[in-house]
C-alpha positions in Angstrom: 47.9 149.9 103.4 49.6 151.6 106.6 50.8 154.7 105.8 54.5 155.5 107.1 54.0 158.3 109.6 56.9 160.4 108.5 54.9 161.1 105.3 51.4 161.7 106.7 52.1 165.5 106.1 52.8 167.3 102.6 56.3 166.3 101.8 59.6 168.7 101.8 60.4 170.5 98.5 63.8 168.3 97.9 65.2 167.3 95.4 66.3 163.9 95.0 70.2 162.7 94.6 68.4 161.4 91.2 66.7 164.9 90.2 70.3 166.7 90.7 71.9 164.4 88.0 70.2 165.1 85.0 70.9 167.2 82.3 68.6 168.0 79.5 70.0 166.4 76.3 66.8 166.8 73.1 63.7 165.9 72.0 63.6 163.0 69.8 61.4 161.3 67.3 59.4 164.6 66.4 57.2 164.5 63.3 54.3 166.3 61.9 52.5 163.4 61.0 51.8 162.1 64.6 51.6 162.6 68.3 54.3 160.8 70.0 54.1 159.6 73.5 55.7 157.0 76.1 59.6 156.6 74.4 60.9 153.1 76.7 64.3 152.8 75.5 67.0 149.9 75.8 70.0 148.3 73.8 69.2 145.6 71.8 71.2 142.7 70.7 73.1 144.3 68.0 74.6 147.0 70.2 72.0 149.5 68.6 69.3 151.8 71.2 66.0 150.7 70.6 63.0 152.8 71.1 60.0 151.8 71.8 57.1 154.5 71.7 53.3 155.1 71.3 51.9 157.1 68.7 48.8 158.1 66.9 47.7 160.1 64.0 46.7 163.8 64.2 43.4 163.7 63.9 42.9 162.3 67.2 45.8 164.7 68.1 43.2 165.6 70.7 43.2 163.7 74.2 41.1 161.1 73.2 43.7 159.0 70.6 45.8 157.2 72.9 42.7 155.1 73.8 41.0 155.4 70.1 43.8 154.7 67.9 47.5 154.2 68.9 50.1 151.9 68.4 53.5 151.1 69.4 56.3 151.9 66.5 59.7 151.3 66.7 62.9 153.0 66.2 66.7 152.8 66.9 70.0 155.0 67.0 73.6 154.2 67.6 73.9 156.8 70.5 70.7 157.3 73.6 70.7 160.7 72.5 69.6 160.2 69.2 69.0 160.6 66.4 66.4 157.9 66.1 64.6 156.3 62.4 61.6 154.7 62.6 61.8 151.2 62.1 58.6 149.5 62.0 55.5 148.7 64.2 55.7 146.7 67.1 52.4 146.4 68.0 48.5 147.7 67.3 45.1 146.9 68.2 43.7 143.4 67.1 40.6 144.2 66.1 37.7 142.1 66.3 36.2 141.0 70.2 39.8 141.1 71.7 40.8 143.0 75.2 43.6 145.0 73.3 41.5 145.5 69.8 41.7 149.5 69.3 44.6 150.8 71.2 47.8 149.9 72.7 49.6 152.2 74.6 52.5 153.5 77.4 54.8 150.7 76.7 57.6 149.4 79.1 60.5 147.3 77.9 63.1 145.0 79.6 66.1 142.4 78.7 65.4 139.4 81.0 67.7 136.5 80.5 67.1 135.7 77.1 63.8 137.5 75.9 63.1 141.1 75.4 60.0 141.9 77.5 57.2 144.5 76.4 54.6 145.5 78.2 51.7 147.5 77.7 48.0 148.5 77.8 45.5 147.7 75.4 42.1 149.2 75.2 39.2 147.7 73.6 36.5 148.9 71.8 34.2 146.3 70.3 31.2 146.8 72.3 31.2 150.8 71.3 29.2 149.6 67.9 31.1 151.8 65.6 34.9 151.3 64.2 38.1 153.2 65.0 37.7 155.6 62.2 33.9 156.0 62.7 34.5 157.3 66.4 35.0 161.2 65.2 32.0 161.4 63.4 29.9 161.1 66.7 28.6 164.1 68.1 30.7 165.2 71.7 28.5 163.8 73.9 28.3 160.2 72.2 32.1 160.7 72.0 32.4 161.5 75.9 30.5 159.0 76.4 32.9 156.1 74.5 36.0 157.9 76.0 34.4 156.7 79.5 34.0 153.2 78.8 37.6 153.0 77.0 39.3 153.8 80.1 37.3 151.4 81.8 38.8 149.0 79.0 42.2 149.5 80.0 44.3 146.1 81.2 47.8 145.3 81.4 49.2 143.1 78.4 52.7 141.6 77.7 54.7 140.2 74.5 58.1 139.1 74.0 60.5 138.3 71.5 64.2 136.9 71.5 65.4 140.1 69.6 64.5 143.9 70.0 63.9 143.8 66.2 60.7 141.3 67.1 58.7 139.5 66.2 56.6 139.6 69.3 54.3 137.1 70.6 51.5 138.6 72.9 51.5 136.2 76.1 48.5 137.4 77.5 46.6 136.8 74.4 43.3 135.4 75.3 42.7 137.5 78.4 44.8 140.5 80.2 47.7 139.8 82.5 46.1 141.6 85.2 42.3 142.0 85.4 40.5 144.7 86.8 39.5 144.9 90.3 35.8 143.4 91.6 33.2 146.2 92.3 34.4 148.3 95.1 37.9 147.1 95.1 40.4 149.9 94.9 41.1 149.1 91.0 37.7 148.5 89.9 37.8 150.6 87.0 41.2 149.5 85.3 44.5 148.3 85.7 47.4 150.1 83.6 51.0 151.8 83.1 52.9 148.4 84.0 56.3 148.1 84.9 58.4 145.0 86.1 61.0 144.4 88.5 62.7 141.1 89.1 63.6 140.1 92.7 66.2 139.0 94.2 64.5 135.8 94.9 63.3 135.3 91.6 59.8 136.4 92.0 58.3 139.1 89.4 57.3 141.8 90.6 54.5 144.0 88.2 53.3 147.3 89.4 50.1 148.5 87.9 48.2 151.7 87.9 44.7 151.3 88.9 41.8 153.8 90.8 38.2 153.2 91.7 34.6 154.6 91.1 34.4 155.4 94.7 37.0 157.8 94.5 35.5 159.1 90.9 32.3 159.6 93.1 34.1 161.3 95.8 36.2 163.5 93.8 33.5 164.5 91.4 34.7 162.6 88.5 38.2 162.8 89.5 39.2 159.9 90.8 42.8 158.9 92.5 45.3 156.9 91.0 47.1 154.3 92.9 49.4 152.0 92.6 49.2 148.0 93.7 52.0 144.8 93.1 50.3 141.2 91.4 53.5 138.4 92.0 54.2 135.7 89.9 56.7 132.5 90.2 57.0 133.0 86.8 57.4 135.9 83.5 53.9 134.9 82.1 52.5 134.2 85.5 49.9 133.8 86.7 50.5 137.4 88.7 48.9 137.4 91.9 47.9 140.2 93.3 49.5 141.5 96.8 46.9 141.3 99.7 47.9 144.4 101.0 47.3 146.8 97.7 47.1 149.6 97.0 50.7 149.5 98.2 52.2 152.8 96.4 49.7 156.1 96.9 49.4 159.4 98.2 45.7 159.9 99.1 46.6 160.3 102.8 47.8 164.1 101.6 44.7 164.8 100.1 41.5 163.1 98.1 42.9 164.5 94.7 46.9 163.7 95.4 48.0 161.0 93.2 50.3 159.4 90.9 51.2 157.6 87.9 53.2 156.5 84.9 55.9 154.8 87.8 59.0 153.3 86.4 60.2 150.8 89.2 63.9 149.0 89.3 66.3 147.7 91.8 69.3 148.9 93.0 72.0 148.5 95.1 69.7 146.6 97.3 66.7 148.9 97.1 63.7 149.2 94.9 63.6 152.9 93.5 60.7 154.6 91.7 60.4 157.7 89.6 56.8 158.7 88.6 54.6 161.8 87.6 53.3 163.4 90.9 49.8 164.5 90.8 49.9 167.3 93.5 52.1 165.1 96.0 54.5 168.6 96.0 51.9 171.3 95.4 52.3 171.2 91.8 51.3 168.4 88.8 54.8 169.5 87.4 57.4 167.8 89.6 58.0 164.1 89.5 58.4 162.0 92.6 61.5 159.9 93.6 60.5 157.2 96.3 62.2 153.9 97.6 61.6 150.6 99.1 63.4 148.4 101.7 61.1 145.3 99.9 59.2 146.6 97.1 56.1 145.8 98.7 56.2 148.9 101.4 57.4 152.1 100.4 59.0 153.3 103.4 61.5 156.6 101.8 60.9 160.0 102.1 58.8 161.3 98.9 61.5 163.6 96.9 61.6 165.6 93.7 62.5 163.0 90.7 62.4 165.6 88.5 61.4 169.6 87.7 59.3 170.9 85.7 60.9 170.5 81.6 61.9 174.6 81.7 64.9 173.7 84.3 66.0 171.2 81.2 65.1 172.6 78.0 64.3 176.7 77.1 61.4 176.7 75.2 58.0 178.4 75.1 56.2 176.3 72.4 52.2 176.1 73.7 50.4 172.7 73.7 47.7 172.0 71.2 45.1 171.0 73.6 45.1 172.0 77.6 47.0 174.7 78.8 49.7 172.0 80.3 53.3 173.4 79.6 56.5 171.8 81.1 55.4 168.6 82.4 57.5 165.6 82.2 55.3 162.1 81.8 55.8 158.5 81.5 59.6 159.0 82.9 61.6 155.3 81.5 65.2 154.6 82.0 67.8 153.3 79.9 70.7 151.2 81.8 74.4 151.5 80.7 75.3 148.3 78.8 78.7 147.5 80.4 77.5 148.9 84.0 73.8 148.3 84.5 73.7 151.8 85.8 70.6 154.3 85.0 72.3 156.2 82.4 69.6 157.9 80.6 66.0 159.1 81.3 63.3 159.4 78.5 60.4 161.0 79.5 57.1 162.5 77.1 56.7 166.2 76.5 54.1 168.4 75.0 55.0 171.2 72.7 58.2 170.7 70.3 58.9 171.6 66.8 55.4 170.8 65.9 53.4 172.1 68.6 52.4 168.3 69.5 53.9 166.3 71.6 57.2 164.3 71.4 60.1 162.3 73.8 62.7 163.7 75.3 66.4 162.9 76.8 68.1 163.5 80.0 71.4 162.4 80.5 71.8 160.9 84.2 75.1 162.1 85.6 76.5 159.5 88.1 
């Protein structure tokens, strides 16, 4: 990938036309019974905001559920800003041999002609020996150890229904959409965090997170997390990956810049991206805002997407695990209905009512 020369240096602190338009609004879908993460919003058939969201149980509350245990639930509201109720469960882990059977997590959602689109990743854990429940019961280092290989696990998955009350059918059933990279490839270790633009021409567009063990090796165990492009002619595919991937990263600033959790659409004839910047401003608070002439080369100025959640909401509530306050992740947007218009973000925030972890709203002021 050629890196565009006006970015070769640490970007400017400026915020983005997008990051000046939003308001803080609320959390939503807090509860004590579970730790709520990735809220991917959009209006379903009957008029009705539909919520799409992963979750998982407080005892693995610490940061090892999403891959152990999670599922996607579902819940709706008559207004983006809530409030939402629970509905029912979209989808969980399959069990058995399968590539998604423990968890599936950070889910995406989109309205393309007909069908409701979800996609997702799914982490499987069949070859760990033990089940789901047995995994806590393993002393730390046995449990480091699994936590490893379940992020090795990690592929992209889709399902799609003809209503956002489901059912869904899982279209990459036997095998992944998108397959991890051969050994040495830049995503050899996983592909992850989806999300799905339609061209102009017709083609699909899926951007995937992916990083490598040579940069874990480098970065003692770090890593850096890149984004890449796999085309397809068609929704289920086959997706193809671009020859010239990684085509959306930030290691030219430093071995340890990075991103992830991008949400990609297009508008007014350019491809825009939001997405959690790891360091790419001196900070792993601010989100980045970045565009695209093609959607294959991403040729804008990095800007702030978003602040750090203190400029939106005054609150001081600590964390349960990691001293990580204020930080925005897994940014998704909900479109107006009658304009098609970014109207609303909903991002995932640690702290809330219950000390966990929950969504939250910002309204996007045109």
């Amino acid at each position: 990938m050629k890196k565009p020369e006006h970015v070769m240096k640490q970007p400017e602190h400026v915020e983005s036309d997008f990051c000046k338009s939003l308001t803080g609004v609320t959390r939503i879908l807090e509860t004590p019974l579970y730790r709520v993460w990735g809220c991917a919003p959009i209006y379903g058939e009957d008029g009705l905001v539909h919520v799409y969201y992963s979750r998982w149980i407080h005892k693995y509350a610490k940061p090892v559920g999403w891959v152990v245990s999670c599922e996607i639930a579902h819940a709706v509201s008559e207004s983006p800003e809530g409030p939402f109720r629970f509905v029912d469960i979209a989808l969980e882990g399959r069990g058995g041999n399968h590539w998604d059977s423990w968890s599936i997590h950070n889910p995406s959602v989109y309205k393309i002609g007909d069908q409701f689109v979800l996609l997702y990743l799914g982490t499987d854990g069949s070859s760990l020996g033990i089940s789901r429940d047995e995994f806590l019961a393993q002393p730390q280092e046995v449990q480091d150890e699994m936590f490893k290989k379940l992020i090795r696990s990690k592929r992209v998955g889709m399902a799609v229904s003809n209503s956002a009350n489901g059912p869904w059918k899982r279209i990459s059933d036997e095998h992944p959409l998108i397959e991890a990279g051969k050994p040495g490839e830049w995503d050899d270790i996983c592909t992850t965090n989806p999300a799905l633009v339609v061209t102009p021409e017709g083609k699909f567009y899926m951007y995937y997170k992916g990083w490598s063990e040579q940069s874990v090796r480098e970065t003692n165990g770090y890593g850096n997390r890149m984004y890449g492009v796999a085309i397809a002619d068609k929704l289920e595919g086959p997706y193809i990956k671009y020859e010239d991937n990684p085509n959306l990263e930030f290691s030219y600033l430093g071995p340890t810049i990075q991103c992830e959790d991008a949400y990609i659409w297009y508008e007014d004839g350019i491809y825009k991206a939001i997405m959690r910047g790891m360091g790419v401003f001196g900070n792993d608070e601010d989100g980045v805002y970045i565009t695209s002439s093609d959607g294959l080369h991403w040729d804008g100025v990095p800007q702030i997407g978003f602040r750090e959640s203190f400029h939106y909401f005054p609150e001081e509530a600590e964390p349960l695990f990691r001293p990580l306050k204020g930080r925005f992740e897994r940014p998704q947007i909900l479109f107006h209905p009658e304009t098609g218009r970014p109207d609303y973000l909903f991002c995932s925030l640690r702290g809330g009512l219950y000390n966990s972890a929950s969504g939250a709203v910002l309204k996007i002021n045109e």
